[in-house]
N, C-alpha and C positions, 0 to 999 in steps of 0.2 A: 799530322794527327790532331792536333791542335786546332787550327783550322775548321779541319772537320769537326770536330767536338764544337766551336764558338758557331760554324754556321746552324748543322744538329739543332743544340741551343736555341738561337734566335727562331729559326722555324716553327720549332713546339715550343717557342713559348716557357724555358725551364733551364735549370742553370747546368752550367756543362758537367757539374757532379752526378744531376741524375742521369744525364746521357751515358757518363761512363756507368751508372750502376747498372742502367740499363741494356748497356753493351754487355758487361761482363758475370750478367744475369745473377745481380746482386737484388736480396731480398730490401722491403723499406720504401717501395716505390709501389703509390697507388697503380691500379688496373687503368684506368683512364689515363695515367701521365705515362704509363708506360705505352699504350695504346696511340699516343701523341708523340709520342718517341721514335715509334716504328715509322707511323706513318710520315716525319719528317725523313727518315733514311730517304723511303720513299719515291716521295716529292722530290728531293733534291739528287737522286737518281745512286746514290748509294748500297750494296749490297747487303742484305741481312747476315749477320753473323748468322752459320749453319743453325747453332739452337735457339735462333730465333725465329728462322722463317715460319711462313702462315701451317700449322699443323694440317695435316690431310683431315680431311671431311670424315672420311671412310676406313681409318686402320686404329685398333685399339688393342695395346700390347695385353699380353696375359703371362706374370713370370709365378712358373711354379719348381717347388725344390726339386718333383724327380715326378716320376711317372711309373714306378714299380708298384708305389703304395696303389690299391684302385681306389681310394678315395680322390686321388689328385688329379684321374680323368674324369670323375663323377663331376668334379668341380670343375671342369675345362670344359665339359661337356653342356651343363645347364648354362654356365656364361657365355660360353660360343654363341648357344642357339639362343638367348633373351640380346646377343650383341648381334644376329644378324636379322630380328626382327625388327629391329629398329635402323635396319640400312646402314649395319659398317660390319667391319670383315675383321676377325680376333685373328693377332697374331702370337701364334703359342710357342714362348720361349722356357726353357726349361734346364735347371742343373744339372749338371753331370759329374760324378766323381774325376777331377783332372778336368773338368772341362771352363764354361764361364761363369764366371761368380752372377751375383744377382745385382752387381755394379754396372759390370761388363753387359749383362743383358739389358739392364735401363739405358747405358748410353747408346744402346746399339739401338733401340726401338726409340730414344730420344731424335737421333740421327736421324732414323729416316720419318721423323715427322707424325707419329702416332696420338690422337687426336686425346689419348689420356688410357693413362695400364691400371689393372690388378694387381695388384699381389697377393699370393694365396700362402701362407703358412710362411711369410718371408724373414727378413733381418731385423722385420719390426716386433716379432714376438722375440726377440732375443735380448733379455735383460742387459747382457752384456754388450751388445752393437750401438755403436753410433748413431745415432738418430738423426745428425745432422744431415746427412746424404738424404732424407727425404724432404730437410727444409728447402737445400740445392735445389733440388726438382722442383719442386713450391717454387720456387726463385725463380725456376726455368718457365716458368709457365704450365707447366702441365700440369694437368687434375689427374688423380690418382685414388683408387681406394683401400683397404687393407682386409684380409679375411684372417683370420684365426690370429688374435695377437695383439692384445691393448697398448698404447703408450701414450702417456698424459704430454710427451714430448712431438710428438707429431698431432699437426692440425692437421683432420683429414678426417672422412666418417670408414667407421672400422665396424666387422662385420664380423659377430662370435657364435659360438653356441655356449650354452648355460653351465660351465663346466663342473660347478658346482654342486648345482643342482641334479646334474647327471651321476655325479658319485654319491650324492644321496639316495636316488633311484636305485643304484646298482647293491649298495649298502641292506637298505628299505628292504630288496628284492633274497637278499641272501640271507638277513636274519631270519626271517619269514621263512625259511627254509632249515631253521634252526642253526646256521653257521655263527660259530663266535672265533673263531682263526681266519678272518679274512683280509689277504695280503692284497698290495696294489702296487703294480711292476707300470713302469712307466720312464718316460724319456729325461736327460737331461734336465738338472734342478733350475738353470738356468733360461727356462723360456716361460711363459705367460700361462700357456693351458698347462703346462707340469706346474706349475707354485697354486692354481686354483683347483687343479684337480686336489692337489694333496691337501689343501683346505677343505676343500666339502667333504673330501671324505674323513679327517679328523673330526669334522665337525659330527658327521654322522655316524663315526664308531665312539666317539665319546658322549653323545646323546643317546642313543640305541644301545651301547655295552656298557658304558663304564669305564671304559680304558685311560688308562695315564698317559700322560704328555712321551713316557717312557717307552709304555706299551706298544705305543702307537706308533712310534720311531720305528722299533722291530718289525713293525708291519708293512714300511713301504721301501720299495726296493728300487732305483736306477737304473736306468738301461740304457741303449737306443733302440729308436726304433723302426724295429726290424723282429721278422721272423726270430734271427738267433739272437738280439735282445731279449725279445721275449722269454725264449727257452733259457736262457743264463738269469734274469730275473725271478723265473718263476722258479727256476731251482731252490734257486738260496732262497726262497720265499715256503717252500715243502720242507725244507732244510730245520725250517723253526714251523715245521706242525701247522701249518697253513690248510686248512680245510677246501678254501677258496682264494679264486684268485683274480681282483678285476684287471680289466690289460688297457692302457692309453692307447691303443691300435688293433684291429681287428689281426692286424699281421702280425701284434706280441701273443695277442691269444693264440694263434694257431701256434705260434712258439711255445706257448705254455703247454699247451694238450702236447706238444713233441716232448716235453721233459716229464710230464706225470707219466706219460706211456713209456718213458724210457727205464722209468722208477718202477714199475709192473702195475703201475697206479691205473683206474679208467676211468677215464671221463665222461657224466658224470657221475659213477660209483662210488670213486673215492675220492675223489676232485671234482669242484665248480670253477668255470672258467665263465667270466664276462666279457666281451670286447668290447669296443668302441669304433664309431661312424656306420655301421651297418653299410658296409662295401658290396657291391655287387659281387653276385656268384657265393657270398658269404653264409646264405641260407641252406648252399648246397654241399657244403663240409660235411666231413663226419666226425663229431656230430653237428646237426646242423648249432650253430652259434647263437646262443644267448648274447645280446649285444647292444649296446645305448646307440642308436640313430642318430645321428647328425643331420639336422634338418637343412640335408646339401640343396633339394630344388627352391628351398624357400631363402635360403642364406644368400645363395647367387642370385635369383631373382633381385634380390635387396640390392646387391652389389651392381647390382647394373646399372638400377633406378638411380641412385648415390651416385654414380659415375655419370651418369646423361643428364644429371643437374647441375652437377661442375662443369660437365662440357657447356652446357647452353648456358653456365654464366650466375645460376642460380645456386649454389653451394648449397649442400647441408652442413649444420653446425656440427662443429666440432664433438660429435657422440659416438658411443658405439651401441651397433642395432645386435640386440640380444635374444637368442634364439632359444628354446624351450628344445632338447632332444628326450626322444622317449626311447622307454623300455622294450627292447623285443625280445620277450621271452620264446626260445627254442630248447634245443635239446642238451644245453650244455650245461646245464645246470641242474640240481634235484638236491633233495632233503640232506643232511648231513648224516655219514654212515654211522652206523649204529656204534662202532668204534673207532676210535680216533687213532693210527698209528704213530708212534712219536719215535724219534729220532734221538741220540743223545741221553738214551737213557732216562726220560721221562714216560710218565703213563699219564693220562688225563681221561673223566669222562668227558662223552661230546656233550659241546654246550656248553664247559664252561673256558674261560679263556687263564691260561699260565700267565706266568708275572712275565713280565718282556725283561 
């Protein structure tokens, strides 16, 4: 090994440290010395260690958490087709409960050589995940881009929508409606779009109502997400006289409408339900869903552009490309009803909000 490492070395030109860094796809080694590293294997008739040989021209991995949400085909869908405009062929690996982690699928799409992956709502929005596993891949050679999910720990260009801004919207859209009881049911505290959802929209009930730091606690509720997230969020969210109710997924609002209708409650009569990503088929509910769009053909588009400029060598810097989602007013929302029913033994008129 030796040997090989001192000949290596002398070939390219660089001392037998970088060779091993570069064998053992250690970060810290220019593009060009690494590039003079390979090509010495080479030359002097040496194999490529597996994750280094020359990546395929033509395969570009796509790891998404699951495929039940329709948002997660909407996104496989537009990247597909912007990745096979451009002459390569998307390979779509996807979570499963019990099945491969989003490790397991990187190294499996690393293996067979994929010329650079997506990831769509991955490890990278998870406050709590190790980020280091994306440096790895950076190590490895492969370019890589991120959708839904900021970290000032990964270099890499990351691809969002405005989640803030979106709960301003939805906020905006409900007061106007005369709602002052409006809860927000949404995913685990620990990922990226839950800690900014739950910012714009504090920001936009305590500019629009008035509400205290206190108030406002009362008003937002954890889940997952999922249909029966939704409906278990939106409950304990009616529970405290909640007029309305935004959802972090078009599949916790259709959860929410299950728990108001369970309550003899209708929507929207006595409950406003908001979602979020405006899913296909989503328009055609009953009722059809009031719901914040996710600007999915314009986000993937981005994502591709950012990916085929890491492949050709051209990086974009380290940002994330922020997306504006809009309002789609439908049927699942309307004025607040004339009386408010409360729970627990309070009364209120509608319009004004109780102490949390």
């Amino acid at each position: 090994m030796t040997a090989r490492l001192a000949d290596i070395a002398a070939q390219a030109g660089v001392s037998e440290a970088t060779v091993s860094r570069v064998l053992n796809g250690k970060q810290g080694v220019a593009a060009a010395t690494r590039e003079s590293v390979l090509a010495a294997l080479d030359v002097l008739g040496y194999e490529r260690p597996v994750k280094l040989r020359q990546r395929s021209a033509g395969l570009v991995g796509l790891i998404t958490p699951e495929l039940e949400n329709p948002i997660f085909p909407a996104f496989a869908q537009v990247i597909a087709q912007g990745l096979t405009r451009q002459g390569y062929t998307p390979v779509l690996a996807t979570q499963t409960p019990g099945g491969s982690t989003e490790d397991e699928l990187t190294e499996m799409l690393v293996d067979r050589g994929v010329a650079g992956i997506v990831f769509v709502s991955g490890l990278h929005a998870d406050t709590t995940a190790d980020m280091q596993r994306y440096e790895r891949l950076r190590g490895q050679g492969v370019p890589f881009v991120l959708i839904n999910g900021y970290s000032d720990k990964v270099r890499a260009p990351f691809v969002s929508p405005d989640d803030r801004a979106a709960m301003g919207l939805a906020v905006t859209h409900l007061v106007a409606l005369g709602h002052r009881r409006i809860g927000l049911a949404l995913g685990p505290e620990r990922f990226v779009p839950v800690q900014r959802k739950i910012e714009g929209f504090t920001y936009a009930v305590r500019e629009q109502l008035g509400l205290t730091a206190a108030q406002i606690r009362q008003l937002v509720q954890h889940s997952l997400y999922t249909l029966e997230g939704g409906q278990a969020a939106a409950s304990a969210l009616l529970e405290r006289d909640c007029t309305a109710v935004v959802c972090a997924s078009d599949m916790m609002a259709l959860g929410a409408i299950r728990a108001a209708r369970q309550r003899g409650l209708t929507v929207p009569g006595d409950v406003s339900v908001i979602g979020f990503d405006d899913s296909p088929l989503i328009a055609f509910t009953d009722p059809p869903l009031t719901t914040i769009r996710q600007p999915v053909p314009a986000m993937g588009q981005a994502a591709v552009r950012a990916l085929l400029e890491e492949i050709g060598g051209t990086p974009a810097p380290h940002s994330e490309f922020v997306f504006l989602p809009e309002l789609v007013v439908r049927g699942s929302t309307a004025s607040v009803p004339a009386s408010v029913p409360s729970v627990a033994g309070r009364t209120e008129e509608a319009g004004y909000p109780t102490a949390g």
